[in-house]
Every structure is written in structure tokens, then in C-alpha cells.
N, C-alpha and C positions, 0 to 999 in steps of 0.2 A: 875821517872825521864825520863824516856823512851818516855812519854807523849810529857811530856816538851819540849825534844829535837827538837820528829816534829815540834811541834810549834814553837819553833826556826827557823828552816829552813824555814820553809813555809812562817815566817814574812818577810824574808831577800830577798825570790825570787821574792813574790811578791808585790814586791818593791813600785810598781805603790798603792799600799794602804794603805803605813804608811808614815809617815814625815822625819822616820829618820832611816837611817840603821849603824850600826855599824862594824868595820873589827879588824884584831888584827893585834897589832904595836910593832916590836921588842922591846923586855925588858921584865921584869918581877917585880916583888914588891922588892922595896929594901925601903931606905930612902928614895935614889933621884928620882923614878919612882912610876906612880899610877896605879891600878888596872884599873879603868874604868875615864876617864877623857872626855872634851868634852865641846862644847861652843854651847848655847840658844839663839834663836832670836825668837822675838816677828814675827805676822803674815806678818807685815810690813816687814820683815828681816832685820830688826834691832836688835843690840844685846841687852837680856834682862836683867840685873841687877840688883840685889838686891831679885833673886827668889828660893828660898828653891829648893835644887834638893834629893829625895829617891832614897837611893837602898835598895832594900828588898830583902832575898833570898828566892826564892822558896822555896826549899828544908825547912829553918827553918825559919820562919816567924821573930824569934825573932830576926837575925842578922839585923836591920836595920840602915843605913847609913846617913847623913848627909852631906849637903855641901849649899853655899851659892852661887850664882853666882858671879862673881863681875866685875869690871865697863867693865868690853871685854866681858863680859858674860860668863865666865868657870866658870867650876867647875870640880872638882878631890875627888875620892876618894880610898882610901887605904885601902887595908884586903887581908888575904890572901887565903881566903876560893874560894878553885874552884866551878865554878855551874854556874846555874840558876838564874838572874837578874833583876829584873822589876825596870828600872828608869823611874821615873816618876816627873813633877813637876805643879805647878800650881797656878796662879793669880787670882786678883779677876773675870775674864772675861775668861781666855785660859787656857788649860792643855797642858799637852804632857805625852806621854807615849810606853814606847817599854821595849820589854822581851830583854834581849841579855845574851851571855852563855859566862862567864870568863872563860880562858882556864893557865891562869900563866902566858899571855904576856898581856900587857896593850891593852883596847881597846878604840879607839875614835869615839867618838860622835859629829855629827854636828846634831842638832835638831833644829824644830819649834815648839812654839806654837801654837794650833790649836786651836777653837772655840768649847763653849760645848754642849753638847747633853746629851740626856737622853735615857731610854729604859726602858718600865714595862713588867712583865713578871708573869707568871705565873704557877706553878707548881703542876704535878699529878705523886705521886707513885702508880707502877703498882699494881692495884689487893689491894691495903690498905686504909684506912680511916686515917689520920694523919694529926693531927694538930699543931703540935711541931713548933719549927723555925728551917728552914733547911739553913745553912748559902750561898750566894750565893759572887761570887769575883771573883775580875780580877787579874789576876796571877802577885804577887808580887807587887803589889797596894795598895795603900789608898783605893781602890772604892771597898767595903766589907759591905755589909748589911747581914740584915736573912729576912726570909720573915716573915708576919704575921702569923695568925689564920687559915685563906681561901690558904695559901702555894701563895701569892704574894709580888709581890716585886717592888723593883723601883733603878737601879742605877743612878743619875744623877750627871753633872759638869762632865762630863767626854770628852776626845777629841774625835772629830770627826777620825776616822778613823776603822780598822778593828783589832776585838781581840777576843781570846779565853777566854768563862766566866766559870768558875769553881764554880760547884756544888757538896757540902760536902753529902755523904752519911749521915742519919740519923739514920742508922743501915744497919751497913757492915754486917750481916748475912743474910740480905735480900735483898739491895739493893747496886748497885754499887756506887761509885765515877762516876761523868762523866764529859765532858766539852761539851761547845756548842760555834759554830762559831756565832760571829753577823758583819755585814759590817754597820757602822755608818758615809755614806758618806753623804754630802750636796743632792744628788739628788738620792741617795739608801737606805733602810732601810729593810736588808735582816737578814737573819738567819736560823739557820739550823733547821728541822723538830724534830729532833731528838737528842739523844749523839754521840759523834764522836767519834770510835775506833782510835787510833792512826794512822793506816794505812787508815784511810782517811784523815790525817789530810795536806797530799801536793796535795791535788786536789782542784782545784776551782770550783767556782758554775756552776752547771749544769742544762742543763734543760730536761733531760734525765726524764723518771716515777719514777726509781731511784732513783734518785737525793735525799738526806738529804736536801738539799737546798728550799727555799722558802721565796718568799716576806713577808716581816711582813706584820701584819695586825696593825691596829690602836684602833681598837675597840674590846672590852673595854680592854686586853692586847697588844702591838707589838709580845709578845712571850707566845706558850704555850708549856711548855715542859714536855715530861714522863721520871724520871726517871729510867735505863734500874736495871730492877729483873735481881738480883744474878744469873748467870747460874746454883747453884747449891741447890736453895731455889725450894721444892718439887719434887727433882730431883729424881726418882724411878729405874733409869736401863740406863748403859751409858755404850756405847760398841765402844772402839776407833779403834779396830780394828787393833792395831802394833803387836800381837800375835796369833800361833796357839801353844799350850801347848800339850803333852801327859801323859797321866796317867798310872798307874803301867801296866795296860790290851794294852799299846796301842792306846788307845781311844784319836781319836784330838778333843781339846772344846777350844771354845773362853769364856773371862771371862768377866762378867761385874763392871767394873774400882771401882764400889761402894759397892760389892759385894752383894747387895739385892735382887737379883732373883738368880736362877740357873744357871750354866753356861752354854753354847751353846754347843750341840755337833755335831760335824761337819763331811757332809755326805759326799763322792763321791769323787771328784778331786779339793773340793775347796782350793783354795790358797792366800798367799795375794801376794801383788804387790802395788807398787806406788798408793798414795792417796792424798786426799788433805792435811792434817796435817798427816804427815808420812807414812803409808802402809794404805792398804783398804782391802775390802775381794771381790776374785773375784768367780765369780756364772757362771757355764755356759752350762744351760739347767735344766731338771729337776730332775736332778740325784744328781745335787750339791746343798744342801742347807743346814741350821742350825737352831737346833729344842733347841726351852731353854724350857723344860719340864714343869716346872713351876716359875709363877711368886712369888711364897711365898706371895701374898695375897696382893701385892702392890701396884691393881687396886682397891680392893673389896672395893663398897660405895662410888669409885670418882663420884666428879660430876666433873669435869674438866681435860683434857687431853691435854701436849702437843707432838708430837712427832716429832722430829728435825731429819733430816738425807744426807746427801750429795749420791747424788746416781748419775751412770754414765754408762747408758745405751748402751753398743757396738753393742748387733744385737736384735731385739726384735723375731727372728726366725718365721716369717710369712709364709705361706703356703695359696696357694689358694682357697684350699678347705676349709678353713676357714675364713667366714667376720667377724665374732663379735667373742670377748674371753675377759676375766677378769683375769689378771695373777698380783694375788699377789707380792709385792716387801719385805713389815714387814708387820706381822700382828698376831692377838692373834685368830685363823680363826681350824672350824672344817673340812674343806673342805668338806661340802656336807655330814658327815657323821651321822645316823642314829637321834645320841642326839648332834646336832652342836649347841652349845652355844659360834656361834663365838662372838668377842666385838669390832674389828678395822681392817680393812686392809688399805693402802696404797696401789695403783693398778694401773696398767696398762691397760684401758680399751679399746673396740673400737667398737663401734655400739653398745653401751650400754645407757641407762639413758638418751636419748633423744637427745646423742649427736652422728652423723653423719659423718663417712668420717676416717681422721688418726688419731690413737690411741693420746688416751691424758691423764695425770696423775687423780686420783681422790681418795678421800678419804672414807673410810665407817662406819658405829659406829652403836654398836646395844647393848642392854644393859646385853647380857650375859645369858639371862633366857630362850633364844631358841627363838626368833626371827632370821629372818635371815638378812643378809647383802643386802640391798636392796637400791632402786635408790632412795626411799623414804629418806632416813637418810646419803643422801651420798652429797659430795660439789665435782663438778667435774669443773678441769681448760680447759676454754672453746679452749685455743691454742692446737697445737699439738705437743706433745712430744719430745723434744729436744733429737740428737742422737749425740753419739760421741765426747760431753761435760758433762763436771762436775754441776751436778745441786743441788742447795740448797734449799729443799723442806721445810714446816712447815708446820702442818697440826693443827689445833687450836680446839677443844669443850669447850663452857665454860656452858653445862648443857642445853643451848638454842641452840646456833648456830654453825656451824661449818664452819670453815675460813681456805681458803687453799692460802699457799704463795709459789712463786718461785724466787729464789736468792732474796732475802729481798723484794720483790713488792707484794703485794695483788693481787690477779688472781682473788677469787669468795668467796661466802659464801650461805648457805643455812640454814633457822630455822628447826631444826631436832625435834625429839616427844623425843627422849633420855633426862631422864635429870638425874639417877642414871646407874650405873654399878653396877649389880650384883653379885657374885662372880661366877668365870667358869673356869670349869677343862679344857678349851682347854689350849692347847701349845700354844708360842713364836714362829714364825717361818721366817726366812729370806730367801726367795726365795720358793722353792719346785714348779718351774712353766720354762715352754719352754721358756727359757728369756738367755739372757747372759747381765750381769751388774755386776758391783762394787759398794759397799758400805762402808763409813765410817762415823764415828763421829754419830753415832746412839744414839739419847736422848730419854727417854720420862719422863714426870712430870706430874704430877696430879696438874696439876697452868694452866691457863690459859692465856697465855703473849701476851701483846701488838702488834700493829705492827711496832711500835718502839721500842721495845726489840727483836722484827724479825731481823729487820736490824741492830740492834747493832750488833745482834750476826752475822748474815751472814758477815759483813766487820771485826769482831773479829777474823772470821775462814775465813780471808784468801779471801772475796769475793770481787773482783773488778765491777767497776761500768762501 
């Protein structure tokens, strides 16, 4: 329902893209008072008569409503169920259609008929092969298809203006529910790249790199859309970071949320403090870090890696005497030592791997057998390293390539020689380097997710555009 609300709002502000907005009118449901009432005019604005008007509720598909126009063109109807609203009506030639939210005072509608349109679409679940029918619909509408065989579709007869199309998971253990914006104006034909986290849903299109937003295409779909993978489908080791715990010795360890690795145990003066989704862990130098001893075998045999983590670098502790260093952030890394069978770090580089000048994020993968971490197998973001703000990293392997994103945008990719992981006694470790940073919401999964499940998740945790 949460969903739904945005979408509520965002239809009423931005006004300039629908026909009809509705407000709420003293009274409430008795005999003499209707829940949602309201009078239809044809394109002409004239009033329309004689036109079947829906109310559907969101919330339960099966509350649907009825009324007739009649010769002033109203229609009224009565129930008492609070919520979520799709009236809709429509002719041989025009529709209309608006979401509006009953709150127990009657609400009025002046609406138009608009002119219809169509959209084809088509759909990919991330990382699956699936050919089911996955049902596609407009929230509290008639306009409800499934897609074929190939996961395409087609809504048509629908009014021109802008709406939220809702996509039925096909399996909530692997994949979410999503919605996607489409704008179906006379002279635009937009829609979003992606699924829309709620907390994007009162932003307009943009043309920021960002940006969800983008021109359809025409050919051979207007829409291609991924649906966004379960955050918690291949999910191995997730560390939020709202706790430091002690055990009967004393000893401070963080835990991981899913309890499948070992827990962290925590060295120096580390503390938390203010994070993006509740507390963080603050690191500050190389005295402070956290060692999770072993993973209990939850890399062994991956061929796909992903590790998610919000990080928020305050001093990177540079000294002159040094131009190039490689300072670990997370990483499963032997440092240098005798049998180093590291397999990943996230890093802080600078005059490393060809890249020149201020340190800049970069990722490294090696397959655990005693290779080392080398520029060979690494994808490094060619910007320079953001200080002093909150950054939304994702670091991607999918056995070929490795893909490295910041705050939901694509930075770079590189084809690596890795394509198994080994199994390797090195440690877990977050930080253990001259750095001062915070860290939260630390994932990794053995899946390899989109860049449309990137940014679902970066605007889910919280990331503004």
C-alpha cells in the first residue's frame, strides 16, 4: 500500500499529465452521501452519457464498482471500504482513467475523455530463463494482460496520459513485484529503464546518467523491462551494521544478519555512528578493522559474485612520501602473506593499473588457488574518489566480466580469466589499512545482478538521484 500512496500523490502534483485530479468534499458514506462521485465529458467537453464508469480497489481486485453516467454525465458510487481506487471509464473511441485514495469523506471528480493509445513491452527476469505468463496491469483497471511465451505484451485502448504499470512477480522467492512509469502523451512516449522503488516515485523525468527515465523505443518493443532479483535470492553474508555485541571473554564482533559466515570480530577503536539505513561502522586507520575468520564455504565453486556496500570515506590519510598504495575497504585478501590465496578486494587505489593521478575505487577477483590480486583481473572506476559523502558501490563478476557501479550508474567493466573460485583459507576483512571510512549495509551473493537491479536497490537504500 505504501507503493500505491506515492503514486497517489505524484498523479495529483503532477497535474499538467493527467485529465482529472480529484479532492475530498465534506461528508462521509451514509444513504444520502457517495463515496467517490463526479461528472465525464467527452474530448469536446461536453458531457458524456450513457458511459459505464469502474471503481476497482487496489488493495482487492474483487471489490469492483459500477455506475452509469447519466444525461449531466455523473456518476456516484457507494462503499465503505477505505483505500486505493482506479476509476476508469470508456467508449467505443476515448478512455479515462485516474488512481485516487478514499479516505471516508466523499471525493469529486470532474474528468475527460481522452483518446486511445497503446504500448508493447517486453520483459526479462534477471539471471532466469522463463516462459510462464507473467501478468502485466494498470493499477485498478480494466487494462490487465499476461504476456506470451517470449515474456511480451501489449496493453492497448488505453487513454492517453501518464501511469504506473504493475508487474506481478512470477516467483516472490526470487523475484520482486515492481511498477514502471510510462508518460503516453500525443507528442511523448517515455518510460522508465527500470522498476521504480517507491522513493522514486514523486520525481520527474530526468535527464541526469541516473536517470530511470528514458524515450521509448519503437522498435520491435516501446518497452524493455528487467525484473528487479529478490535482494535476498543467493544472498551469502549481509552485515547492516546497527550492532557491536560482546561475548562472555569481552570480545566485540559484528554478526551477519543471515547468520552464514562467522561473525566479525572487531579490532582497535572501531565504533558505529550514523549510517545510511541506521548506524554504520566507523574504521579509523589501520589499527581499526574487522576480521570474519571464515566464510564457512559460501564462496567455494562460485562462479558469480556480487558485493553491495555503501561506504563513506572521511580522510584517505595521504602522506607525501607516498604516490601509489592499494588500501583495502572489504575483501577476502591474504595481504602479501607467504600462502595468499586472496579471491576479492574492493580498494582504494592510486597510481595503480594504469590509472594516473587521485585515487579512485576499484575492484579485484582472483580465484583463490594463489594467484595474486593483480590489475590483470581488476575493473577500476576511472573518476576520482568521492570524499565526505555517502557512496553506493556494487561490484558485479558474473564468471566473465567484472562490472563496477557507483550510486546505481555503470562506471566500467573489464573481461577477467576468473571464471571459478576456489575454496581459500584467507579471512573476511573490513578495512586493516591507513584509511578512515564508514561502512554500512555490506551484501555479497553468489548471483550476478543487473544494472537494473543495481539501481533498484541503490533508490530502495535510500539513494537520491
Amino acid at each position: 500500500m505504501k507503493t500505491f500512496n506515492a503514486i497517489f500523490w505524484i498523479m495529483c502534483v503532477m497535474s499538467a499529465l493527467f485529465s482529472a485530479c480529484s479532492k475530498d468534499v465534506a461528508g462521509g458514506v451514509t444513504e444520502e452521501t457517495n463515496s467517490i462521485a463526479g461528472v465525464i465529458y467527452n474530448s469536446d467537453q461536453k458531457v458524456a452519457s450513457g458511459v459505464e464508469v469502474l471503481a476497482r480497489s487496489v488493495a482487492d481486485t474483487t471489490r469492483l464498482y459500477k455506475d452509469t453516467t447519466d444525461s449531466q454525465g455523473s456518476f456516484a458510487f457507494k462503499f465503505k471500504e477505505e483505500g486505493l481506487y482506479g476509476v476508469s471509464a470508456k467508449t467505443s473511441d476515448l478512455a479515462y482513467y485516474e488512481l485516487v485514495e478514499y479516505k471516508g469523506a466523499t471525493l469529486n471528480v470532474e474528468a475527460s475523455l481522452n483518446k486511445f493509445t497503446s504500448f508493447t513491452g517486453k520483459l526479462t527476469l534477471s539471471g532466469a530463463d522463463y516462459n510462464e505468463p507473467i501478468q502485466v496491469f494498470i493499477p485498478g483497471s480494466p487494462w490487465a494482460v499476461y504476456t506470451n511465451e517470449n515474456l511480451e505484451f501489449e496493453i492497448d485502448s488505453v487513454p492517453e496520459g501518464s501511469y504506473y504499470v504493475y508487474v506481478r512477480s512470477p516467483d516472490q522467492s526470487r523475484f520482486n513485484d515492481a511498477y514502471f512509469w510510462v508518460s503516453l502523451l500525443p507528442d511523448t512516449l517515455k518510460g522508465s529503464q527500470g522498476p521504480l522503488p517507491t522513493s522514486l516515485a514523486t520525481q520527474a523525468p530526468s535527464d541526469d546518467k541516473n536517470s530511470v527515465y528514458e524515450e521509448a523505443d519503437n522498435s520491435p518493443f516501446n518497452f524493455n523491462w528487467t525484473i528487479p532479483m529478490s535482494s535476498e535470492y543467493g544472498l551469502v553474508g549481509w552485515w547492516p551494521m546497527n550492532y557491536i555485541s560482546k561475548d562472555s571473554s569481552s570480545i566485540q564482533y559484528i554478526s551477519d544478519a543471515r547468520g552464514r559466515t562467522d561473525v566479525g570480530v572487531v579490532y582497535g577503536k572501531t565504533f558505529l555512528d550514523s549510517g545510511v539505513l541506521g548506524q554504520s561502522l566507523v574504521l579509523r586507520g589501520s589499527n581499526d578493522f574487522v576480521v570474519i575468520e571464515s566464510d564457512r564455504g559460501v564462496l567455494d565453486s562460485a562462479t558469480a559474485l556480487t558485493l553491495e556496500a555503501w561506504i563513506y570515506l572521511e580522510d584517505l590519510n595521504e602522506t607525501e612520501d607516498v604516490t601509489n598504495y592499494r588500501k583495502n575497504l572489504i575483501g577476502k585478501v591474504g595481504f602479501g602473506n607467504s600462502d595468499d590465496r586472496s579471491v576479492f578486494s574492493l580498494a582504494i587505489i592510486k597510481n595503480e593499473c594504469e590509472v594516473e593521478g587521485s585515487p579512485v575505487l576499484a575492484f579485484f577477483i582472483a580465484d583463490g588457488s594463489g594467484t595474486s590480486l593483480d590489475c590483470a583481473n581488476a575493473v577500476v572506476d576511472p573518476n576520482a574518489i568521492k570524499v565526505g559523502e555517502w557512496l553506493y558501490t556494487t561490484s558485479v563478476w558474473n564468471g566473465q566480466t567484472l562490472s563496477l557501479y557507483v550510486n546505481g550508474a555503470f562506471v566500467a567493466s573489464r573481461g577477467v580469466s576468473v571464471d571459478v573460485l576456489t575454496p581459500s583459507i584467507e579471512s573476511l576483512y573490513f578495512g586493516k589499512e591507513n584509511l578512515n571510512f564508514r561502512l554500512d549495509e555490506v551484501r555479497w551473493s553468489t548471483v550476478a545482478i543487473s544494472a537494473s537491479d543495481v539501481l533498484y536497490r541503490y533508490y530502495n537504500q535510500g539513494g537520491v538521484q
